[in-house]
N, CA, C and O of each residue as an XYZ file, in Angstrom:
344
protein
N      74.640    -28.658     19.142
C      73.504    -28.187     18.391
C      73.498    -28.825     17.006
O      74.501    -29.027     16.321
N      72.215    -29.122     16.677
C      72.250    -29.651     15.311
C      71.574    -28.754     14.054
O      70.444    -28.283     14.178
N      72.092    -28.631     13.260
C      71.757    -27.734     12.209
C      70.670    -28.237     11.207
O      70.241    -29.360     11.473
N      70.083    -27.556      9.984
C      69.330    -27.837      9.342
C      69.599    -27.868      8.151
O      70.274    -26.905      7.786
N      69.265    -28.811      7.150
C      70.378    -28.535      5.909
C      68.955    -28.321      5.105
O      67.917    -28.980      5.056
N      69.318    -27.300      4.603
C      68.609    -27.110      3.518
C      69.020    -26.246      2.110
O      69.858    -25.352      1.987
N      68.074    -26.875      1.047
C      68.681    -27.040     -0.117
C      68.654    -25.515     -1.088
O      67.879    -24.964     -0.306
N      68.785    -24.923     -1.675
C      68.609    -23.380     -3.013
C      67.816    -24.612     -3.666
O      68.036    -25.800     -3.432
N      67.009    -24.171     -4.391
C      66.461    -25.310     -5.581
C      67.499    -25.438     -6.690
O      67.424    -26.494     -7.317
N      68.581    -24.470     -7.114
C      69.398    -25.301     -8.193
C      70.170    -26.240     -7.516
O      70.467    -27.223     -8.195
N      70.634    -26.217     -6.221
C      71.627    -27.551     -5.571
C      70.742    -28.566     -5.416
O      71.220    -29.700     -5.377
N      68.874    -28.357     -5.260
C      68.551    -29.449     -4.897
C      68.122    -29.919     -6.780
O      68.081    -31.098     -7.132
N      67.945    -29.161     -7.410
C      68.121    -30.124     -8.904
C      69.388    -30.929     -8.966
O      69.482    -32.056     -9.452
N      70.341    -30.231     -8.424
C      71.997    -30.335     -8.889
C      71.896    -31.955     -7.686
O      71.956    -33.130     -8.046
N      71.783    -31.581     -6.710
C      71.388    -33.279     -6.246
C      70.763    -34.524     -6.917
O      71.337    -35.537     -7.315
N      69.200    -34.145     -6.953
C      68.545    -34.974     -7.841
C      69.261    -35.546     -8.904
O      69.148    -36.769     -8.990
N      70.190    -34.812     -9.996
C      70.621    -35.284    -11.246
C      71.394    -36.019    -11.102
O      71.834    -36.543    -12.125
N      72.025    -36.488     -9.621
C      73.125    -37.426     -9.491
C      72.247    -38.671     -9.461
O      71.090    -38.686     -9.043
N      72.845    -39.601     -9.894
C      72.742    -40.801     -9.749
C      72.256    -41.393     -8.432
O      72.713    -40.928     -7.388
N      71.279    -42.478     -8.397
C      70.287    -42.660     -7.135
C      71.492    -43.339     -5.792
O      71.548    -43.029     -4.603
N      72.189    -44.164     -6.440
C      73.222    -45.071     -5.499
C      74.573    -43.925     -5.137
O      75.396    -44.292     -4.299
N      74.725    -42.699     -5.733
C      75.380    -42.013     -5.192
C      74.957    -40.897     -4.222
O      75.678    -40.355     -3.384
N      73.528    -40.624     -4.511
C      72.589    -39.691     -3.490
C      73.246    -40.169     -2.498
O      73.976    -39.585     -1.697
N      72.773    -41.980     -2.631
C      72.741    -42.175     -1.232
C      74.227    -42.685      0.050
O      74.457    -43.021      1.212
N      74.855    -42.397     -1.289
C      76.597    -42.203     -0.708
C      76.661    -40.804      0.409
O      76.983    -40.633      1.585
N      76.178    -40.003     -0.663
C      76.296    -38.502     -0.196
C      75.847    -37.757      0.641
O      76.334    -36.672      0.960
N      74.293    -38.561      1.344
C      73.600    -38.409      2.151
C      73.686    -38.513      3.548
O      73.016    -37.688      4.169
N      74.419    -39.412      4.271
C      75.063    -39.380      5.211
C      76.525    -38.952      5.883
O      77.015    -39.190      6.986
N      76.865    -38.425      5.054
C      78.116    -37.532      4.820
C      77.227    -36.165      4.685
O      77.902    -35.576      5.529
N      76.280    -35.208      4.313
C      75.722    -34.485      4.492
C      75.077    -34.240      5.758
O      75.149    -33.229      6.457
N      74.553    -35.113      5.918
C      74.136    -35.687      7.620
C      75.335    -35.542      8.782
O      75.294    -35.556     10.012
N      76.129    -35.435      8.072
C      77.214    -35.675      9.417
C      77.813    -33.938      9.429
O      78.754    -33.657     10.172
N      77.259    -33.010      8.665
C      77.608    -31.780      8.678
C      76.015    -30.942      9.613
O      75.948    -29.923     10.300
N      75.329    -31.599      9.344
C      74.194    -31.395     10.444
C      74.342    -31.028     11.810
O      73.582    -30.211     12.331
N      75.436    -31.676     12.527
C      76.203    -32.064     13.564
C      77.273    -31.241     13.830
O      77.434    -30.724     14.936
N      78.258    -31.031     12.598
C      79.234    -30.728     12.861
C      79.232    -29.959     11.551
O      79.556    -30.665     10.596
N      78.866    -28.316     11.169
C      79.109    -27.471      9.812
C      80.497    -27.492      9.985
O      80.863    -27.684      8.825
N      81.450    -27.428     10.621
C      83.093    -26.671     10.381
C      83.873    -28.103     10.650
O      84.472    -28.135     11.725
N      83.946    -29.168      9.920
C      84.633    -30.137      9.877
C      86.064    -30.305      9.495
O      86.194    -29.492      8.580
N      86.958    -30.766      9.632
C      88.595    -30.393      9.439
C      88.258    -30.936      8.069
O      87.575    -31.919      7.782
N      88.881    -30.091      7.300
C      89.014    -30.492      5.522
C      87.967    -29.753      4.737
O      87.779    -29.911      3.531
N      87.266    -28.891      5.559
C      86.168    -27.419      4.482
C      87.351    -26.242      4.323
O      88.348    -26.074      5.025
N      86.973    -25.621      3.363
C      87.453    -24.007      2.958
C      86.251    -23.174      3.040
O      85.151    -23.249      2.493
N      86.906    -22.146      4.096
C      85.909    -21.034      3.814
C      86.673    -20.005      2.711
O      87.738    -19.419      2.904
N      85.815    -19.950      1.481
C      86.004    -19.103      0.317
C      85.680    -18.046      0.549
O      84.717    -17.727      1.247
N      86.569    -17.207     -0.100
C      86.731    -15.561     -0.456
C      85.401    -15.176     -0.753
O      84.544    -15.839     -1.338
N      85.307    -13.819     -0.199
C      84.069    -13.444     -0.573
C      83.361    -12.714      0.934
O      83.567    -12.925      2.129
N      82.796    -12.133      0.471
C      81.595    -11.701      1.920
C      80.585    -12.483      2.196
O      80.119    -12.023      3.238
N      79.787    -13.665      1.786
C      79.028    -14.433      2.010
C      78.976    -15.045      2.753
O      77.836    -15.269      3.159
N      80.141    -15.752      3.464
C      80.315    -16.636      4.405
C      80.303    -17.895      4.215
O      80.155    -18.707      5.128
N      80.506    -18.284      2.637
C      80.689    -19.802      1.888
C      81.567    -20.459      2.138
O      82.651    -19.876      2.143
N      81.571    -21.724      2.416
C      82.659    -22.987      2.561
C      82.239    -24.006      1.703
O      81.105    -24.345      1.365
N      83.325    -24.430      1.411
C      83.519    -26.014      0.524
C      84.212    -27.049      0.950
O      85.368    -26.928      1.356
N      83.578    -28.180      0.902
C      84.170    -29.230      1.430
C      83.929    -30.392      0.398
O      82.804    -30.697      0.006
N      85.279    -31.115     -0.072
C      85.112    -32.301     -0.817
C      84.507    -33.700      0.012
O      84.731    -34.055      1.169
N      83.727    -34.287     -0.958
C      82.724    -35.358     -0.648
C      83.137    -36.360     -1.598
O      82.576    -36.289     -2.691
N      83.994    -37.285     -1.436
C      84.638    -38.264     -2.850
C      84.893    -37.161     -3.954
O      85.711    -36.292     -3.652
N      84.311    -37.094     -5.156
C      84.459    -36.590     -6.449
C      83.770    -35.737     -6.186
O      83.392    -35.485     -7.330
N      83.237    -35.004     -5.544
C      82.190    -34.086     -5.145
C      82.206    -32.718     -4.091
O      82.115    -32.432     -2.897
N      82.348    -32.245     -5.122
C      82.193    -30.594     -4.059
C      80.660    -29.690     -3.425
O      79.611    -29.429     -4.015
N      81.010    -29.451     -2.299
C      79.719    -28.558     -2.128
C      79.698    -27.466     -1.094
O      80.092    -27.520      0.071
N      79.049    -26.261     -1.890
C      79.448    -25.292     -1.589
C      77.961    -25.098     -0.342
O      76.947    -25.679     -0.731
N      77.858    -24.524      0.719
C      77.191    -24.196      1.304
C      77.316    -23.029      2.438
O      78.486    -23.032      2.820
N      76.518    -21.980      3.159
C      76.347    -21.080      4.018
C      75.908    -21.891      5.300
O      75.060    -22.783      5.283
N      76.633    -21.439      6.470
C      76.174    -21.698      7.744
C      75.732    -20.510      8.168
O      76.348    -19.452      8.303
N      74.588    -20.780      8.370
C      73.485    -19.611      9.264
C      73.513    -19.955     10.557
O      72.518    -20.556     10.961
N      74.716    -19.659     11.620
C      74.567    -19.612     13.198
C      73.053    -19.474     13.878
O      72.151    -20.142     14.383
N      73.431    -18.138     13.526
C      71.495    -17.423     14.198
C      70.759    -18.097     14.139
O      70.108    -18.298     15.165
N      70.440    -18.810     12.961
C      69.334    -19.693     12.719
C      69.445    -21.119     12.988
O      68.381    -21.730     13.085
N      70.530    -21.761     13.126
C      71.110    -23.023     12.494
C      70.957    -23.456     11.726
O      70.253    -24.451     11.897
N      71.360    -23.225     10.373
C      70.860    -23.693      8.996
C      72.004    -23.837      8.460
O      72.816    -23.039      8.926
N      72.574    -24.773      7.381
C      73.339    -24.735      6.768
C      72.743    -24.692      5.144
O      72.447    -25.794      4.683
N      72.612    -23.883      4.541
C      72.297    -24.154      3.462
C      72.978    -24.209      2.031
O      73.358    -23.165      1.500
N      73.123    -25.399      1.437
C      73.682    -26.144      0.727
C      73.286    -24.954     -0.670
O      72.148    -24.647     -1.024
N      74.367    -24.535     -1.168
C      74.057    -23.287     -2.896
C      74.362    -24.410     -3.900
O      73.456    -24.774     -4.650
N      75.406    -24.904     -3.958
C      76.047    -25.569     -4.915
C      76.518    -26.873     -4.950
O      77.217    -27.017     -3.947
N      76.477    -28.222     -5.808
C      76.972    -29.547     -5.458
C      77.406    -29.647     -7.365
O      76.640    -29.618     -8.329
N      78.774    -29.757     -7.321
C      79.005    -30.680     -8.543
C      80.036    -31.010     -8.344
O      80.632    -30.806     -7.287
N      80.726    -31.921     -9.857
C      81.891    -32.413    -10.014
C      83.204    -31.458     -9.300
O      82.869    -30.285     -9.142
N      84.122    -31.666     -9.011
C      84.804    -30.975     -8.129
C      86.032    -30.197     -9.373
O      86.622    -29.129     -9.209
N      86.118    -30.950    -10.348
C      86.531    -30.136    -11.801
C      85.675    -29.320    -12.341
O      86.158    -28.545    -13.167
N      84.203    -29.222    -12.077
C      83.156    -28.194    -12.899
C      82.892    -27.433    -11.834
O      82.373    -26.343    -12.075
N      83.142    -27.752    -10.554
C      81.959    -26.517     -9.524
C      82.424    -25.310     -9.831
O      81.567    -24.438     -9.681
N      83.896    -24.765    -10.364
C      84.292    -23.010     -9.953
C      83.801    -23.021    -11.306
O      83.753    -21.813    -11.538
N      83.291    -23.773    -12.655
C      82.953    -22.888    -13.642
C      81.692    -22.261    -13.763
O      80.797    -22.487    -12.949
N      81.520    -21.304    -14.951
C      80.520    -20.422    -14.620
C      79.945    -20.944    -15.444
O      78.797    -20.591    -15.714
C-alpha cells in the first residue's frame, strides 16, 4: 500500500525555506516513505500521538502515520540540532 504524504502548513513553510537543490535531495527520500512509513532507522517518540522521526542527511522529520487512512503526515522538518527546540 502506498501512503499519502501530506504536509501541517508550518512543515510545509519549514520545507519551502530550505534551499531549492536540497528540496530536491529530500524529496525522493520522502517519496520512499510513501511506500514504506516504518523504515529501519525511524524512532517512534514518546508521547500519545503516534510520532516518529527519522534522519534525512542533516535533517530531521517528524511525522504521524494515519493507517486508517494512509496518510503520513509530515508536523515537523528542521536541522536535526534545532528540531527538539521550542
Amino acid at each position: 500500500m502506498i501512503y499519502t504524504i501530506e504536509f501541517t502548513s508550518k512543515a510545509e513553510r519549514q520545507f519551502k525555506k530550505l534551499p531549492e537543490q536540497l528540496q530536491k535531495k529530500l524529496t525522493p527520500k520522502l517519496d520512499a516513505l510513501a511506500k514504506t512509513p516504518r523504515p529501519s532507522g525511524i524512532k517512534k517518540l514518546e508521547g500519545g500521538e503516534d510520532l516518529y522521526r527519522i534522519h534525512i542527511g542533516d535533517y530531521c522529520f517528524i511525522y504521524q502515520i494515519q493507517d486508517d487512512q494512509l496518510i503520513l503526515l509530515v508536523i515537523k522538518i528542521g536541522d536535526r540540532k534545532e528540531i527538539y527546540k521550542k
